[in-house]
The first five atom37 places (N, CA, C, CB, O) and aatype in JSON, in Angstrom:
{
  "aatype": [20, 20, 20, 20, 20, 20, 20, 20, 20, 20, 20, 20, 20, 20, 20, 20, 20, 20, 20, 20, 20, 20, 20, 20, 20, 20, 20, 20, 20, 20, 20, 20, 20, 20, 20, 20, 20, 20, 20, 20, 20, 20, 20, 20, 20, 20, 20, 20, 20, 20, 20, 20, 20, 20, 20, 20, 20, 20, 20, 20, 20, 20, 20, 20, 20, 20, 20, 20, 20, 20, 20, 20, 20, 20, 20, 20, 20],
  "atom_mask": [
    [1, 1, 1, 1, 1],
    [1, 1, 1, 1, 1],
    [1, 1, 1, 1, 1],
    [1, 1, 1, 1, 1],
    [1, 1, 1, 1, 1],
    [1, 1, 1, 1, 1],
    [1, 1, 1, 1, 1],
    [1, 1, 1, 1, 1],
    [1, 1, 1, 1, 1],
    [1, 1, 1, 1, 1],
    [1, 1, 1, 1, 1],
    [1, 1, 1, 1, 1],
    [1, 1, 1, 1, 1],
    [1, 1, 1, 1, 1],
    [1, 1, 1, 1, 1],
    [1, 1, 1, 1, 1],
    [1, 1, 1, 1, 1],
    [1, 1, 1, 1, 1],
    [1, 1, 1, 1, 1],
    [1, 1, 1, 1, 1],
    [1, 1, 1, 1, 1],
    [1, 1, 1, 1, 1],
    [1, 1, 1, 1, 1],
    [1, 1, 1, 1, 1],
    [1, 1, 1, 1, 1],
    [1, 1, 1, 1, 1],
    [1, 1, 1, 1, 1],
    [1, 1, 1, 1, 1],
    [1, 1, 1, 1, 1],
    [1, 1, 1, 1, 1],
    [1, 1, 1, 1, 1],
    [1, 1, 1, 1, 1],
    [1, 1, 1, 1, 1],
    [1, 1, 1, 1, 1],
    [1, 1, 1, 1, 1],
    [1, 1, 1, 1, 1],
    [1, 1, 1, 1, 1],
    [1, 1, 1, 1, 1],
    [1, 1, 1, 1, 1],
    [1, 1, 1, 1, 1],
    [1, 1, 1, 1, 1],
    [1, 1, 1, 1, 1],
    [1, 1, 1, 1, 1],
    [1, 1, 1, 1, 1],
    [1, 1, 1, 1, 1],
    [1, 1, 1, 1, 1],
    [1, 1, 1, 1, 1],
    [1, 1, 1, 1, 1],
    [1, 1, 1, 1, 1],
    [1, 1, 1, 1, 1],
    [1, 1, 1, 1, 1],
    [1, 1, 1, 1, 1],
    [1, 1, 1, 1, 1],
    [1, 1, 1, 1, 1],
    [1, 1, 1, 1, 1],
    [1, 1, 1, 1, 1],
    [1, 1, 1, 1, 1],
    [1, 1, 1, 1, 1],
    [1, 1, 1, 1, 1],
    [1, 1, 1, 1, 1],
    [1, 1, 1, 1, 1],
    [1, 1, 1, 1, 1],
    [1, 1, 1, 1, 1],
    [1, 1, 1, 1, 1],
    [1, 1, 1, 1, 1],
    [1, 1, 1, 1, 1],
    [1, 1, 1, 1, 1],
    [1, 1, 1, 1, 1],
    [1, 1, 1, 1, 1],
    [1, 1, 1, 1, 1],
    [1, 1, 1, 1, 1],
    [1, 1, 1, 1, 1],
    [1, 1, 1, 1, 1],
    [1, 1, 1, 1, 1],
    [1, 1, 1, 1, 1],
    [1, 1, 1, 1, 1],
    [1, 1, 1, 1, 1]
  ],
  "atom_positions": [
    [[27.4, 1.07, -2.81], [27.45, -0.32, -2.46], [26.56, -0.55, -1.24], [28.9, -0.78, -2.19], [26.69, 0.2, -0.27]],
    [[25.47, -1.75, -1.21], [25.07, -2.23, -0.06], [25.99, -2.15, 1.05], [24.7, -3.42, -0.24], [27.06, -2.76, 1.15]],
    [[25.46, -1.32, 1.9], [25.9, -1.59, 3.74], [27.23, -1.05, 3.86], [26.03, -3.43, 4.37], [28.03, -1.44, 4.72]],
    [[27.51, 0.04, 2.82], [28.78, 0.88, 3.4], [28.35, 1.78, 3.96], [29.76, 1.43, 2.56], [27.27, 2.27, 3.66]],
    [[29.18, 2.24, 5.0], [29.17, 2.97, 5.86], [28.85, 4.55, 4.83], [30.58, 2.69, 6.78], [29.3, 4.9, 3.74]],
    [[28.04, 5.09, 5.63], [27.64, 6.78, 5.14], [27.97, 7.57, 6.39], [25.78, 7.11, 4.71], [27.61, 7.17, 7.49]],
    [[28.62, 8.62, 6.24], [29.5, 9.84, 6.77], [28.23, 10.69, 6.76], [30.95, 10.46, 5.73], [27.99, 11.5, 5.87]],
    [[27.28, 10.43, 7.99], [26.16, 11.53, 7.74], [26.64, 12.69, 9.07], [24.25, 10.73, 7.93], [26.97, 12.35, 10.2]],
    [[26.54, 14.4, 8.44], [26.8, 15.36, 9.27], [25.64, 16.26, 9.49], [27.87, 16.01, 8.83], [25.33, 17.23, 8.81]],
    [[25.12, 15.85, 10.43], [23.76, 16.61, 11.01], [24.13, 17.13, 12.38], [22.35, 15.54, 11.18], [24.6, 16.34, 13.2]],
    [[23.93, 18.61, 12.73], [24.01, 18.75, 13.82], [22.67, 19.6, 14.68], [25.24, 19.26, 13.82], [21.68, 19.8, 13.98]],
    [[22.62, 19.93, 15.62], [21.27, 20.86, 16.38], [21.41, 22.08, 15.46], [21.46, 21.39, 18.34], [22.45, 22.57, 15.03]],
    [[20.1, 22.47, 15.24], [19.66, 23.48, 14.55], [19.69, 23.28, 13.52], [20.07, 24.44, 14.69], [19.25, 24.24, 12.89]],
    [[20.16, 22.09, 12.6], [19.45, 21.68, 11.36], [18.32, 21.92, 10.73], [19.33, 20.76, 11.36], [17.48, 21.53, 11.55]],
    [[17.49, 22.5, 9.37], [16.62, 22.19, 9.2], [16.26, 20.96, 8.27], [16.28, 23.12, 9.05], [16.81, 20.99, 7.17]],
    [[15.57, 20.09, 8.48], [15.36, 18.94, 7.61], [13.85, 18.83, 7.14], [15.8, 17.65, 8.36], [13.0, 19.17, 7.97]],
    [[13.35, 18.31, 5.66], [12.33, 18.73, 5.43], [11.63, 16.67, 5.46], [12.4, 19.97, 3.89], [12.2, 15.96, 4.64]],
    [[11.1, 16.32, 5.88], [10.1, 15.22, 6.12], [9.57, 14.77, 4.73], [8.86, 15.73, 7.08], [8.74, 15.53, 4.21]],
    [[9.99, 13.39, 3.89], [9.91, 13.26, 2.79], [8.62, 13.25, 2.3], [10.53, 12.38, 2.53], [8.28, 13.72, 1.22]],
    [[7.75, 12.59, 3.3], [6.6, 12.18, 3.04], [5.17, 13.5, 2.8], [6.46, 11.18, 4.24], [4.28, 13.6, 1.96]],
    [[5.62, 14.42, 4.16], [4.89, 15.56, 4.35], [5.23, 17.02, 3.74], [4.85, 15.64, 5.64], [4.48, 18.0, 3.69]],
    [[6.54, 16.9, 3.3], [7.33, 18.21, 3.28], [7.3, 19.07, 3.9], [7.3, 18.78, 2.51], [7.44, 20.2, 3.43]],
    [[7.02, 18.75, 5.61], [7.2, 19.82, 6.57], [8.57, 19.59, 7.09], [6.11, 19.85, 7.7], [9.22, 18.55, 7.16]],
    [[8.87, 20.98, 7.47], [9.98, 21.57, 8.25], [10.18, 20.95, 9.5], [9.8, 22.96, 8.48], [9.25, 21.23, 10.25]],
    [[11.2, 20.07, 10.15], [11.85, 19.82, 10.88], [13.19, 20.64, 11.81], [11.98, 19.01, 10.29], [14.16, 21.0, 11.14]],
    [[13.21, 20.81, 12.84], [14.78, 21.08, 13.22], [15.01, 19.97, 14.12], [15.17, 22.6, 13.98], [14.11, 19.35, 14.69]],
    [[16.31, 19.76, 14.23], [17.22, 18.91, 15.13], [17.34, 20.16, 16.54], [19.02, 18.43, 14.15], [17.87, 21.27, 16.48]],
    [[16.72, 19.56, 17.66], [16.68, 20.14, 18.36], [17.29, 19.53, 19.8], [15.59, 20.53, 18.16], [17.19, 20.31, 20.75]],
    [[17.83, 18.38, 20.03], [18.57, 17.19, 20.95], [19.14, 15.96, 20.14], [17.46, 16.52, 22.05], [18.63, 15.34, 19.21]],
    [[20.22, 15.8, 20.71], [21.18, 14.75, 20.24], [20.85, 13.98, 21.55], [22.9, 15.2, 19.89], [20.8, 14.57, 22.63]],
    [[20.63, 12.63, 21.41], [20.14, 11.67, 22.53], [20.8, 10.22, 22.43], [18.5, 11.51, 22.43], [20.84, 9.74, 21.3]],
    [[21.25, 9.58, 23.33], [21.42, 7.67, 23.27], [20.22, 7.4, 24.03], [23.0, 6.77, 24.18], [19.64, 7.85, 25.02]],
    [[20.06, 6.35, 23.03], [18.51, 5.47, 23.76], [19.05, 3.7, 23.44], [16.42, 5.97, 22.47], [19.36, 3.05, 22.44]],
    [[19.0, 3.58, 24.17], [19.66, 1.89, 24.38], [21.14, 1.76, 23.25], [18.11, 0.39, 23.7], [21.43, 0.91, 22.41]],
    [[21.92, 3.18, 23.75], [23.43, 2.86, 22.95], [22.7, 2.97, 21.83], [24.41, 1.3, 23.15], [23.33, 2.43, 20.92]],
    [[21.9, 3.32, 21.53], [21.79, 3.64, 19.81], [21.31, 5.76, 19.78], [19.87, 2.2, 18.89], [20.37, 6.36, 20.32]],
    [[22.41, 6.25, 18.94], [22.12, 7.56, 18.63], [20.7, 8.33, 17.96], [23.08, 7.75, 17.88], [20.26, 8.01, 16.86]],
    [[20.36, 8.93, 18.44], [19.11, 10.08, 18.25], [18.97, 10.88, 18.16], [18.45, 10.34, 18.69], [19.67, 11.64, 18.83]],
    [[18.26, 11.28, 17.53], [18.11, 12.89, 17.31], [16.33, 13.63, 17.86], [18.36, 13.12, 15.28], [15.37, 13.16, 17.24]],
    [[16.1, 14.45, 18.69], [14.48, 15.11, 18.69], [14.58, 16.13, 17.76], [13.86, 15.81, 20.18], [15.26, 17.15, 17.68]],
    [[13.43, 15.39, 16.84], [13.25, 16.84, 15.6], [11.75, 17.47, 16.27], [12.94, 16.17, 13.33], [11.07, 16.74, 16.99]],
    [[11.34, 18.9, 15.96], [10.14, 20.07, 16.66], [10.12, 20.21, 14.91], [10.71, 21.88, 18.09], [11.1, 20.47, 14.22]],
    [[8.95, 20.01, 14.52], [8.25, 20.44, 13.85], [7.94, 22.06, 13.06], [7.59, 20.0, 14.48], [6.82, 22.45, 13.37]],
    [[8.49, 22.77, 12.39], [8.65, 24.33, 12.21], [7.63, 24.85, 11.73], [9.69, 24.77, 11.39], [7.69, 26.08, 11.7]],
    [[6.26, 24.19, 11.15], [5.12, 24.63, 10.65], [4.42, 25.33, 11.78], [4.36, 23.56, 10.06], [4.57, 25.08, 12.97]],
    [[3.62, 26.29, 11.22], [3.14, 27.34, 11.98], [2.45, 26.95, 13.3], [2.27, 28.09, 11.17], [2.7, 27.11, 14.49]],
    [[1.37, 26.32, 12.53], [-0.05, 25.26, 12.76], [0.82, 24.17, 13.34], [-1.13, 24.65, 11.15], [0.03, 23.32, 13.72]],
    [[1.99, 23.79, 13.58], [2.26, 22.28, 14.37], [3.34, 22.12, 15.02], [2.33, 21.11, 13.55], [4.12, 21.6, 14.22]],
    [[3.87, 22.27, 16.07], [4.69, 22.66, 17.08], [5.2, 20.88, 17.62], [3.7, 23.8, 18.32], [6.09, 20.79, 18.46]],
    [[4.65, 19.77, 17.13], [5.3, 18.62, 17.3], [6.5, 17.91, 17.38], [5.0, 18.26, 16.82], [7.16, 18.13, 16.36]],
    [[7.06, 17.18, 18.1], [8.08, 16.31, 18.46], [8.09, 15.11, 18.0], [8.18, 16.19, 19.62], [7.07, 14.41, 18.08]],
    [[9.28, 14.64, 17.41], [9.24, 13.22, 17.16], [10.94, 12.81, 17.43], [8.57, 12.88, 15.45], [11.84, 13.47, 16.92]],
    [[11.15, 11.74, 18.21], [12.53, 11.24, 18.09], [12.99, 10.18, 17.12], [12.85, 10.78, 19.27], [12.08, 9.39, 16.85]],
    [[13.91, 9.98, 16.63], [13.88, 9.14, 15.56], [15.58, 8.66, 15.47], [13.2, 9.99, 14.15], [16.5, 9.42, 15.75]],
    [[15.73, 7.29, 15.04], [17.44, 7.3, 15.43], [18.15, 8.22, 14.68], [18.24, 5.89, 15.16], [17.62, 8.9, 13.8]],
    [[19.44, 8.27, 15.01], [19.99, 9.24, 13.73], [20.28, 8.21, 12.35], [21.69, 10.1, 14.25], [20.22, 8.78, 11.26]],
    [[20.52, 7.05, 12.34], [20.47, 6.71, 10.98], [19.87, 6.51, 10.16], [20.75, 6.17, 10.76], [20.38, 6.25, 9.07]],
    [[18.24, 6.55, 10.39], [17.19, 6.8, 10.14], [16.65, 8.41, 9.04], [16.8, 6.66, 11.49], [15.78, 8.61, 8.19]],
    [[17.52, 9.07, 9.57], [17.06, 10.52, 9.33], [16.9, 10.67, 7.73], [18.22, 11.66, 9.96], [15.98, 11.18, 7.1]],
    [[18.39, 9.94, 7.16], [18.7, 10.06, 5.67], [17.47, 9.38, 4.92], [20.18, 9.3, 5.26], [16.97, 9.74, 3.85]],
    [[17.01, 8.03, 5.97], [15.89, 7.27, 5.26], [14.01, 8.4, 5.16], [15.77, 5.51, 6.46], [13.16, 8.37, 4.27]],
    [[14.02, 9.13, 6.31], [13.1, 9.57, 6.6], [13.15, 11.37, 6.07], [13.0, 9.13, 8.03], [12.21, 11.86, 5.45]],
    [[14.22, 12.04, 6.38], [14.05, 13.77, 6.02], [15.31, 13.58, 4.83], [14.52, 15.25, 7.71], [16.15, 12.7, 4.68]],
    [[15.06, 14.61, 4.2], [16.26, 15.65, 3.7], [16.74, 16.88, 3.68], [16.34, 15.7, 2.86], [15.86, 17.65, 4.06]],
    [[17.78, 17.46, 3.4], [18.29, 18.87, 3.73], [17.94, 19.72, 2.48], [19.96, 18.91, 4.04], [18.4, 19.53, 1.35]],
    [[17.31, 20.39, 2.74], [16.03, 21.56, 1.64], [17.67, 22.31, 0.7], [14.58, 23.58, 3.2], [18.76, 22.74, 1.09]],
    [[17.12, 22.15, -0.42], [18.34, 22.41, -0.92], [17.74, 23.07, -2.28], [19.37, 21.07, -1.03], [16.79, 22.58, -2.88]],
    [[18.44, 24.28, -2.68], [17.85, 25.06, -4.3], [16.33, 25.46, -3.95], [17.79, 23.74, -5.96], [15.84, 25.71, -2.85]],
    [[15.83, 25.45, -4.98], [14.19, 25.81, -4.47], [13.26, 25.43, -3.43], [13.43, 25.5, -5.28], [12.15, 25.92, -3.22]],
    [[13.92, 24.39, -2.73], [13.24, 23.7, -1.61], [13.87, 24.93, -0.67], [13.71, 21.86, -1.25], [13.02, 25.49, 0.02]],
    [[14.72, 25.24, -0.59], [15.03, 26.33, 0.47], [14.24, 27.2, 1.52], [15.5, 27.17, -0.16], [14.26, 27.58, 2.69]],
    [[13.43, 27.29, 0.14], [11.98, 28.21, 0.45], [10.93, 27.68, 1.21], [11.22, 28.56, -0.78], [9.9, 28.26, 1.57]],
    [[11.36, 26.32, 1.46], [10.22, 25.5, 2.51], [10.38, 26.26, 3.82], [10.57, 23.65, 2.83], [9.44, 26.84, 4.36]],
    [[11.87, 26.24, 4.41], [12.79, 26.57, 5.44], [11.78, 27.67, 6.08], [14.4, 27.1, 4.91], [11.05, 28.04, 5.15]],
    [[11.52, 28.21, 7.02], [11.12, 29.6, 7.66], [12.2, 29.78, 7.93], [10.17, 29.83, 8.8], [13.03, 28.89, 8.1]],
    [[12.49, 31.37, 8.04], [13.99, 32.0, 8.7], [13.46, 32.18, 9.92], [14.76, 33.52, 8.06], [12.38, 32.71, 10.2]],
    [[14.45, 31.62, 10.78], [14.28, 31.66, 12.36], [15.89, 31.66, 12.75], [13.3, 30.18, 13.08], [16.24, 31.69, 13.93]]
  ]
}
C-alpha cells in the first residue's frame, strides 16, 4: 500500500550494492542531519574508496542487499 510504513533493518557494516552502478557499498556511520536519519556509505571497489551520505530512507530507493548470486559482488573483508 502507498505510504505504509517499511520496517527497514540496516545496520554499520552492511554491505549494500548501488542499483544503478552495482558497486559495493558499506554502511560505515549512522548520522542526524536536520532530525532526519543517515547513513555514510565508503564505496568497497578496489579502484574507488568514495563517500556518499544519503538519508536512511532513501537507501531502499537507492542500494540493495546482494543476495544469491549477487553475493559474489560483496568482497570478503
Amino acid at each position: 500500500m502507498f505510504g505504509s510504513p517499511k520496517h527497514i533493518s540496516h545496520d554499520i557494516g552492511d554491505v549494500l550494492v548501488n542499483r544503478v552502478t552495482s558497486l559495493p557499498f558499506k554502511i560505515v556511520e549512522m548520522i542526524t542531519l536536520n532530525d532526519i536519519p543517515h547513513v555514510r556509505l565508503r564505496c568497497q571497489a578496489p579502484w574507488d574508496n568514495s563517500t556518499k551520505t544519503i538519508a536512511f530512507s532513501a537507501l531502499e530507493l537507492t542500494f540493495r542487499i546482494p543476495t544469491g548470486e549477487d553475493a559474489d559482488l560483496v568482497p570478503a573483508t
